[in-house]
N, C-alpha and C positions, 0 to 999 in steps of 0.2 A: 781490323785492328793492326798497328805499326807496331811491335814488339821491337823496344829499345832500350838499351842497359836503363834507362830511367824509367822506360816503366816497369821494367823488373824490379828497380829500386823502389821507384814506388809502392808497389805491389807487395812488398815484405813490410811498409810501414802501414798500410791497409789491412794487410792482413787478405788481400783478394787473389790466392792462389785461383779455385777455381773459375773465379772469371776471368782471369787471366789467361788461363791454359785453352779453355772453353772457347774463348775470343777468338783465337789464333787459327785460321786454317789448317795448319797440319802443327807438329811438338820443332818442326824441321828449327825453326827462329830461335824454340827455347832450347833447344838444343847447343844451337852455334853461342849463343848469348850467354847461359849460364857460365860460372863458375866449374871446373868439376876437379874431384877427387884424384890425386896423385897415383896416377896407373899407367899399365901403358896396352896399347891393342896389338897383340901379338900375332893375329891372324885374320882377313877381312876375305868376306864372299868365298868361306868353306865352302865345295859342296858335299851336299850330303843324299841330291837327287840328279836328276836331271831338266828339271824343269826351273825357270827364273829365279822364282823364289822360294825354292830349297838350299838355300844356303842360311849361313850363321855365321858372326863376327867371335870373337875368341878373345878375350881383356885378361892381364894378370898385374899383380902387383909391380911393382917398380924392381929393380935388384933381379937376384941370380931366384928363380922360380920352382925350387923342387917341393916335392911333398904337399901339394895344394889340395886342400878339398875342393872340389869341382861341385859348381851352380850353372846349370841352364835356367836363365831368366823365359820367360812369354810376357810377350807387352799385350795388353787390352785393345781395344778399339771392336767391339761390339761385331765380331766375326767379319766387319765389314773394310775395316779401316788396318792399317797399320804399317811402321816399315820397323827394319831395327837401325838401318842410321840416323834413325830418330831419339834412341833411345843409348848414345853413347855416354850419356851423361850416368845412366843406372849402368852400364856396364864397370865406367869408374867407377860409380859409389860404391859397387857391389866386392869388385876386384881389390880395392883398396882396404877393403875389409883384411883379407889374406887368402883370396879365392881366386882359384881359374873359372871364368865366367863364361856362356856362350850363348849368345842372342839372336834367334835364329827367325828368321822371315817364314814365315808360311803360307799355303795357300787363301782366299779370302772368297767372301760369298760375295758377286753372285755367280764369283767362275766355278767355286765349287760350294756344296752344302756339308752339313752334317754324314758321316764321322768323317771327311776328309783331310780338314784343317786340322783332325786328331791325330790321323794315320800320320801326316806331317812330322807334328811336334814328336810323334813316338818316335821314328827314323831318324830326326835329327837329334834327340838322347841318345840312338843306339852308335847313329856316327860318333858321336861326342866320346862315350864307351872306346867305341874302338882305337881313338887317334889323340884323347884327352892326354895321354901319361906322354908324347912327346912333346908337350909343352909345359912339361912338370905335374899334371894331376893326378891323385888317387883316386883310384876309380872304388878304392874301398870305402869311400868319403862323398858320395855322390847323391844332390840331392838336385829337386825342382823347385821354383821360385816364379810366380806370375798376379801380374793387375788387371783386375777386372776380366774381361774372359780370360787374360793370359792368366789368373786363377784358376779359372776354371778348366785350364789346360792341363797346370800343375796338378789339380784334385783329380783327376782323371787318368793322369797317367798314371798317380800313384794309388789309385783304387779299381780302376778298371783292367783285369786281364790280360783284355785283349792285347792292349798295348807293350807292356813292357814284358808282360810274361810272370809267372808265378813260381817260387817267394819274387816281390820284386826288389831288382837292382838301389832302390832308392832307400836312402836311409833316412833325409827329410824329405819335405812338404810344406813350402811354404806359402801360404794364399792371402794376400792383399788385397778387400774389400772384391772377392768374387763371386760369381752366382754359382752355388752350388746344387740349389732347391727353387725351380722358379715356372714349373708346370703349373698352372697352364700358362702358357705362352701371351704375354698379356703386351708386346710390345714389336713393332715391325720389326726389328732387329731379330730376334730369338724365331718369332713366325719365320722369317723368310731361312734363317739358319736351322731350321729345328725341324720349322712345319709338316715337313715332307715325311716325316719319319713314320713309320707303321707304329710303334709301339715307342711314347714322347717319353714314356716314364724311362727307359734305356739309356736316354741323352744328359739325366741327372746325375751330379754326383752321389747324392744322397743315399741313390737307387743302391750302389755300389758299399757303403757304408756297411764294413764289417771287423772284426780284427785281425790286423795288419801289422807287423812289424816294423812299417814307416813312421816315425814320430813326424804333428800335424803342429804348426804354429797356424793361427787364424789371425790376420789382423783386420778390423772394422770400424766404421763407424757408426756412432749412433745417428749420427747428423747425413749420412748417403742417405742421396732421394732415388738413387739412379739404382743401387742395388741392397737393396733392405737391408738391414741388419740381421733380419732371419736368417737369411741364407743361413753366414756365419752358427748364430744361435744353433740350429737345428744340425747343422753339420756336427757342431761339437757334441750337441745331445747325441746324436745317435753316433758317434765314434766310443766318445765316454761307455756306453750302454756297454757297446761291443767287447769293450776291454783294450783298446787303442790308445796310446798315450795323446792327447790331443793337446794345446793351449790356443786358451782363447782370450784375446785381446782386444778388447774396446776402448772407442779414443772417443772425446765428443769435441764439438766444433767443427766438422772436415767434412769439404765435400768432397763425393766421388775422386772430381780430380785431384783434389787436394793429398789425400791418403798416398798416390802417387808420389807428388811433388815434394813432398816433404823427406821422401831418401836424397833429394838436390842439395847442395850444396848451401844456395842461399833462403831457402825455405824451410831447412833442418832444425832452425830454435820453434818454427810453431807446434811441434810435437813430434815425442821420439822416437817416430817406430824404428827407423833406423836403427839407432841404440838398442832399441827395444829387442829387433831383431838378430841382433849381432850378438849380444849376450845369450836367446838364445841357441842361435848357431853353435856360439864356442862350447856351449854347454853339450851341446846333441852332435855335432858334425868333427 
């Protein structure tokens, strides 16, 4: 598929985000093509390892940048796929909100499995932690943000232990259309990412579900074929139980990719999570 301002244009009077995104070889096209948010990228290929891709790019609003709540986004791509110069377009949307943003590359299956691409994402928050306030962030304001597994990163980091360490650092949690609950392993992606593991039920968010002093936005949809709406559902059930502040968000019309694309610039009037989200940011962050 040839991704060209026109059929970007098209594409909003269609209304065919996910075929659109879907089409495209890699986000690289809708990237350079879209429209984006007033911000600027204040740091490119941090590292936070020593390996390729252990680094993270760093976006902040326009203007003189003190006092920032700080958001580490995770992009999706089914453990297998992903870059973050793909993803400059959500570092704008994100940043322009009024946040220091950091989008970090991680490792991908098949060079590495399960918890690895976890151990990743946890090191590049703890970098983020360490060197975030010289680019204006509060690290007393510090939350995670991710689509589709990059949800499932976000819900991990901030309920599993291991990672960030207990009470954790993170004040939100925010998960856009992620698998949190998806045992048994019903799809090559998650087998080749998961399968190896002694004990699958460890690899779930849900597993981890208990009360936590991270406040949890959930956004979903009803219309994803690619990651149920249960996830979500169930996530929020057993948060709720726990004593957790949770919010759960439902949109209908949206696929998978869609739920994504609509923090873009030209895809923003199909529905608000954006807003959606940004409201409750200000309110929690």
């Amino acid at each position: 598929m040839i991704l060209t301002k026109r059929t970007l244009l098209s594409a909003l009077g269609l209304g065919g985000i996910g075929t659109l995104l879907a089409g495209c070889n890699t986000l690289s096209l809708f990237n350079t093509l879209t429209p984006k948010d007033e911000a600027v990228r204040v740091a490119r290929d941090v590292p936070y390892g020593n390996l390729p891709r252990q680094t993270y790019d760093l976006y902040a609003p326009k203007g003189v940048a003190r006092n920032l709540p700080v958001l580490v986004f995770f992009y999706g791509g089914g453990w297998n796929t992903g870059a973050k110069s793909d993803y400059a377009w959500m570092g704008h949307a994100l940043a322009a909100l009024g946040y220091l943003v950091a989008i970090p590359d991680y490792r991908l299956v098949p060079d590495v499995v399960y918890p690895a691409f976890l151990e990743d994402n946890a090191r590049a928050v703890k970098h983020v932690m360490a060197h975030a306030a010289e680019h204006g962030g509060d690290l007393s304001r510090l939350g995670v943000i991710g689509h589709s597994a990059g949800g499932y990163a976000a819900a991990m980091m901030a309920l599993d232990p291991r990672y960030l360490g207990e009470p954790s650092p993170l004040k939100v949690c925010v998960g856009i259309a992620g698998p949190y609950d998806f045992y048994p392993f019903d799809v090559q992606a998650s087998k080749d990412a998961f399968g190896q593991w002694p004990k699958p039920e460890e690899t779930q968010p849900i597993h981890y579900a208990r009360k936590v002093d991270t406040k949890f936005l959930l956004q979903q949809s009803r219309s994803d074929t690619v990651v149920g709406v249960h996830n979500a559902v169930n996530l929020d059930t057993r948060l709720k139980a726990a004593g957790t502040d949770v919010t759960l968000q439902l949109y209908d019309g949206l696929t998978h990719q869609d739920t994504a694309a609509v923090y873009s610039v030209p895809f923003r009037k199909k529905a608000p999570l954006r807003a959606d989200a940004a409201a409750w940011l200000k309110a929690n962050l």
